[in-house]
N, C-alpha and C positions, 0 to 999 in steps of 0.2 A: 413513864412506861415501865414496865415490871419484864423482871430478868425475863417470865416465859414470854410477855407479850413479844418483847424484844427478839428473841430465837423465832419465834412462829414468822415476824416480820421477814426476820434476816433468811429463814428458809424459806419464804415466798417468793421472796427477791431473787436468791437463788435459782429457782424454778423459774421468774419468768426469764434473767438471761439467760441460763442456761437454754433456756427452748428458743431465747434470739438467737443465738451461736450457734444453736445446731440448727436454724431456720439458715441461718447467711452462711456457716459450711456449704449446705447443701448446694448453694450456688457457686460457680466457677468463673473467672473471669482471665482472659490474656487481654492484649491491649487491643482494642474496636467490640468488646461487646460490654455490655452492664443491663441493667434490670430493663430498659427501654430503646436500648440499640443493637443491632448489630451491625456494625461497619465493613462494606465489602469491597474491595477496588478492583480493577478492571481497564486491562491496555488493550485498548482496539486500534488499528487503521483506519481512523476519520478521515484521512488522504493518503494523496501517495499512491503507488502501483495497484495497492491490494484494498482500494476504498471500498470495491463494493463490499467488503466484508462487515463495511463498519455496519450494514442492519442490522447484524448478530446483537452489537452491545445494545441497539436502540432496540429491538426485543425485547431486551433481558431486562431494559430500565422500567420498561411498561410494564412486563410480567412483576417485576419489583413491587412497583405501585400499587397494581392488582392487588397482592397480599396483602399489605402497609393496610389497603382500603377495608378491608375487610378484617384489619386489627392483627396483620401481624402475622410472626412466627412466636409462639408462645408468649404470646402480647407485648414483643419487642418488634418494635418497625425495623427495616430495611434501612441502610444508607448507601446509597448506591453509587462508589464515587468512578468514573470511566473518563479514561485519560486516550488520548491520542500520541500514537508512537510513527506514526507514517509510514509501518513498515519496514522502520529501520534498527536495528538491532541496539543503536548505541541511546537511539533517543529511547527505548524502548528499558534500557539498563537506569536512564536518567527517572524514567518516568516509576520504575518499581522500589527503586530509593525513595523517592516522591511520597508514593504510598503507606509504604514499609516505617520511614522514619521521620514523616512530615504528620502524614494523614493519621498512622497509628492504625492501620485497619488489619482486621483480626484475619482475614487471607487475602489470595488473590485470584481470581477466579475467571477463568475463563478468557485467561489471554491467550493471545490469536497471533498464528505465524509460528513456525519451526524458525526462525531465525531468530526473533524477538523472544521465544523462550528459551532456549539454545542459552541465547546472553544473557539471561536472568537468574538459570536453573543452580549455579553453584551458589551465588549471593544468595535465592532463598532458601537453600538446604542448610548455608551456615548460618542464616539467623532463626532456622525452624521456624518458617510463616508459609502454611500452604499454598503451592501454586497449585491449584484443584481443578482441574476438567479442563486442562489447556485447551485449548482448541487449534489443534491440530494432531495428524494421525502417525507424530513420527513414532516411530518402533520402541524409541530408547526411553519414554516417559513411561513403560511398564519395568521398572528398574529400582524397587523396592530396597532392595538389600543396601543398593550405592546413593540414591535417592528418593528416600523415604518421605519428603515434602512433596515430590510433585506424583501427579498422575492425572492420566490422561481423559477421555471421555469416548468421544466416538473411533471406530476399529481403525485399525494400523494402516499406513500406505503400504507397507511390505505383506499385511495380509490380503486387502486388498487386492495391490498387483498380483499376488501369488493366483488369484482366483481367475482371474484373467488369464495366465500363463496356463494352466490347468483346461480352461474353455478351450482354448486355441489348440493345445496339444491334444483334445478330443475331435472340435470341428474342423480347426484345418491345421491339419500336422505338417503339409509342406509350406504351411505361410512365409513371407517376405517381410520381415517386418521393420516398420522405420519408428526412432522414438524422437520425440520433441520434450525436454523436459528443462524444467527450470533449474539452475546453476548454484542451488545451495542444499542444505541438508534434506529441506522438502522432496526437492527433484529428485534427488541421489536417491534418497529412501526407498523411494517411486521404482527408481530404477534396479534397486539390488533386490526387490523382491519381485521382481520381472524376471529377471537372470536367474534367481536362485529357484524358483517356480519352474519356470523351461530345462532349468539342469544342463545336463549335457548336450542340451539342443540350441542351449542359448546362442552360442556362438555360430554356429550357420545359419539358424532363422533369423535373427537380428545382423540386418542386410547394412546399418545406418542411425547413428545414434549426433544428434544436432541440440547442443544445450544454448540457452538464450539467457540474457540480467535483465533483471526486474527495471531497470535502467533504459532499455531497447524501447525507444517509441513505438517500435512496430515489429512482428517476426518473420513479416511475406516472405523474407530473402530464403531463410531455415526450413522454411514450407515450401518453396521450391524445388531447393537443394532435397529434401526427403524426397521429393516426388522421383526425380531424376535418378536415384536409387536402383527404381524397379520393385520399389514394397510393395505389397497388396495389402498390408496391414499397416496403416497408421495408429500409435498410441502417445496418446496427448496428453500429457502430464503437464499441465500450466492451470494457472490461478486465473479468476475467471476473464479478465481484460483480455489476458493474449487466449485464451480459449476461444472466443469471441473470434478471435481477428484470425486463429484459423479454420475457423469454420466455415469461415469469409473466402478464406483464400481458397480452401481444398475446391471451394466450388468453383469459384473463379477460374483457377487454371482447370478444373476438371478433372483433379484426382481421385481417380472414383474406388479409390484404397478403404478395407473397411474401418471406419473410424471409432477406437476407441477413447475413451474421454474418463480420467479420474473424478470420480466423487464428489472433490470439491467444487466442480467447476459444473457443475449437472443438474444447476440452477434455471429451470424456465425460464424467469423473470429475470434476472442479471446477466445470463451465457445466450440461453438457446433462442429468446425472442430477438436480445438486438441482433445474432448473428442471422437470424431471417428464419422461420420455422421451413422454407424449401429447402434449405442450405443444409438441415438437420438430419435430414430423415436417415434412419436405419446405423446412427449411433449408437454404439453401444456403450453404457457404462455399469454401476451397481450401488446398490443402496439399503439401506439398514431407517429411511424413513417414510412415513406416508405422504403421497406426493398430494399435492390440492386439486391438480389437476386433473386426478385419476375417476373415473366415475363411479367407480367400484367403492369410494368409502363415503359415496352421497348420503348415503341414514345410516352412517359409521358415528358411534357415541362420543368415540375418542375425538375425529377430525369435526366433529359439529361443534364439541366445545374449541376446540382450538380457535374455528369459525370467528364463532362466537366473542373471544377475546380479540380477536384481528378485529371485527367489527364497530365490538366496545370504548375494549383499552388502548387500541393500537391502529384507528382508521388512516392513518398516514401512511402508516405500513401495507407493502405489497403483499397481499398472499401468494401470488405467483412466488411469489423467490425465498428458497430452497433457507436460506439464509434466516428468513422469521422463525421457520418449523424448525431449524437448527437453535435459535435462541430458545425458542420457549421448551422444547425438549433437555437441553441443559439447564435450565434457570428452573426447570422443575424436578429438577434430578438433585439439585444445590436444597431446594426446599424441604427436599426430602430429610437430606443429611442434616439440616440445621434442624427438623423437627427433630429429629433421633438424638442429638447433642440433649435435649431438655435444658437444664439449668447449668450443663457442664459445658459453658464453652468457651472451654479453653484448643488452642493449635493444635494440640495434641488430640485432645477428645476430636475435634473436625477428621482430624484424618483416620482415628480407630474409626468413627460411622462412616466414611467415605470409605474405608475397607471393609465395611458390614454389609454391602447392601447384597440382599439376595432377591432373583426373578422377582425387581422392579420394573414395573414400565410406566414411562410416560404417556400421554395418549395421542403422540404421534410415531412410536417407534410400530413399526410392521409387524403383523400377528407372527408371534415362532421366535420373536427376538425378543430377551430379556438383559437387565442391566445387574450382572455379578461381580462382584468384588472379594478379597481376602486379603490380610497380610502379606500371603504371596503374589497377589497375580492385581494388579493395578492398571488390568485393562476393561473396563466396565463393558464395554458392546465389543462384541467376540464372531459376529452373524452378519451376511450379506445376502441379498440377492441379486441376480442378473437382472435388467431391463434394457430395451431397445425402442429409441425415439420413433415413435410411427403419429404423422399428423401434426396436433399440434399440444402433442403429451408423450409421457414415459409409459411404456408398457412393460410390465413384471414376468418375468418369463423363467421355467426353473424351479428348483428348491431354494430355502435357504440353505445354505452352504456356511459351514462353520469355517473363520477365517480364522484359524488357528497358524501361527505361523510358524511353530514347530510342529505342525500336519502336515 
């Protein structure tokens, strides 16, 4: 071959690695994703005190597949790996190790319990592996500056409660009120944006404050004990099981206190049918999703598709419970972000687009509520609205109301 054939060779060659390297640059990779995967793990409550939650992860696994079937997030499947913590914080530490240094997955998404991520939250900030869209509403997962790994998904229990505290100081200023609430960071949460809401009122309106463990077979005793107070306002911060059981009771002994009931637990199909839909009436709690049960979104495009997927991909699953429409609204919130990632997905890039997102919605979040993010503020849903149980459904009642917790 002749010295110029030889240099035209050698410059070809050139040209085409040079166009492979800058082809394989362009892709990014931390450990759980590559050209055909992306690996995602996931600690739910498949038992234990707080099992009804575990729908949420069987949601997520189906909406998962959905994609997969349809080829993908930029033609990388899903792996969907969901582990059972029972709601207990230590198995919950066991299980994120599991993931983190067994499994190799690229975040974690969407684990469930203020206690379970409580114990997780410093281990994954010091190994930088997303905990993304916890699922739960404690205050302190929009905490950017101090932990830049995790953040949260749906609005705050302290903004939340705030909005409740604000209702009552409008409709009924001289209320009596009694609280039930669960005995760890959840409950607490619950409870100081109650307090801090009422301000200077908290202390005389709040007649009775009765905390309960996850532990307690039952809470009749605590729901007595409130009763005998003299509240006329019950607020019921408990996970859906003891939700359930005082719904039970108020009726039971006949405390005809008005009952309000946290977000989480505002479940048709898990809280409010087994507690008896007579038992229910004129509950009040608030919500940032579209309920299935509301007639109002019957030729709603957003709640047809959702339909649609409960019918398809996910017939096992209840539409009644509050719990599917919480999965498949997060797991489409997660698709988002990983479509925005493109070829860069690395830990890092997952959480610059999980701080990008601007007025996204899923198509079960309530008209007026959008999903925002930024570097600073790692609280994605920011909006509530009031609703009160009449029959054998929620009723929406109100503005949205921005749950800003510095408002």
């Amino acid at each position: 071959m002749s010295i110029a054939r030889k240099a035209v060779a050698a410059a070809a060659a050139f040209v085409v690695l040079s166009a492979a390297g800058a082809l394989a640059a362009e892709k990014k990779y931390d450990p759980g994703a590559s050209d055909t995967e992306i690996k995602i793990g996931n600690i739910m409550p498949y038992s234990g005190p707080a099992s009804a939650y575990g729908i949420i992860g069987k949601t997520e696994a189906a909406y998962f597949k959905k994609i997969n079937d349809a080829g993908g997030i930029n033609g990388r499947k899903i792996n969907f790996v969901s582990y059972d913590d029972a709601y207990s914080p230590p198995k919950a530490v066991e299980q994120a190790r599991r993931l983190v240094e067994s499994d190799e997955v690229l975040l974690i998404f969407n684990s469930l319990g203020t206690p379970s991520n409580s114990a997780i939250q410093k281990y994954m900030n010091a190994k930088k592996v997303p905990q993304l869209f916890v699922a739960t509403g404690a205050t302190k997962w929009n905490d950017p500056q101090n932990f830049p790994w995790t953040m949260g998904w749906q609005p705050s229990y302290q903004a939340e409660s705030r909005i409740y505290a604000k209702w009552l100081l409008k409709e009924k200023p001289d209320a009596k009120i009694a609280v039930l609430y669960q005995n760890d960071d959840y409950g607490k949460d619950y409870l100081k944006g109650l307090k801090d809401g009422l301000g200077a009122k908290a202390a005389s309106m709040i007649v009775a404050e009765e905390s309960y463990e996850t532990t307690e077979p039952t809470i009749d005793s605590h729901i007595v004990k409130l009763k005998s107070s003299g509240a006329d306002v019950f607020i019921d911060i408990a996970t859906p099981k003891f939700a359930a059981q005082a719904i039970k009771k108020t009726a039971e002994i006949e405390w005809k206190a008005l009952h309000i009931l946290n977000n989480v637990s505002a479940s048709v199909g898990s809280v409010i049918k087994p507690a008896g839909f007579a038992n229910a009436q004129g509950i009040v709690s608030a919500q940032y999703l579209k309920d299935t049960t509301d007639p109002q979104w019957g030729s709603d495009p957003g709640m047809n598709t959702y339909l649609e997927f409960m019918t398809k991909d996910f017939p096992e699953g209840d539409k009644l419970d509050n719990g599917t429409v919480v999965g498949y609204g997060v797991a489409q919130t997660l698709v988002q972000v990983l479509k925005q990632c493109g070829d860069n997905l690395t830990r890092e890039n997952v959480m610059k687009q999980a701080a990008s997102l601007r007025d996204f919605r899923t198509e079960v979040l309530l008209p007026g509520i959008t999903i925002n993010t930024s570097a600073t503020d790692f609280a994605p849903i920011s909006q509530l609205q009031l609703m009160r149980f009449t029959d054998e459904r929620w009723q929406l009642f109100g503005d949205v109301i921005s749950a800003d917790v510095g408002g």
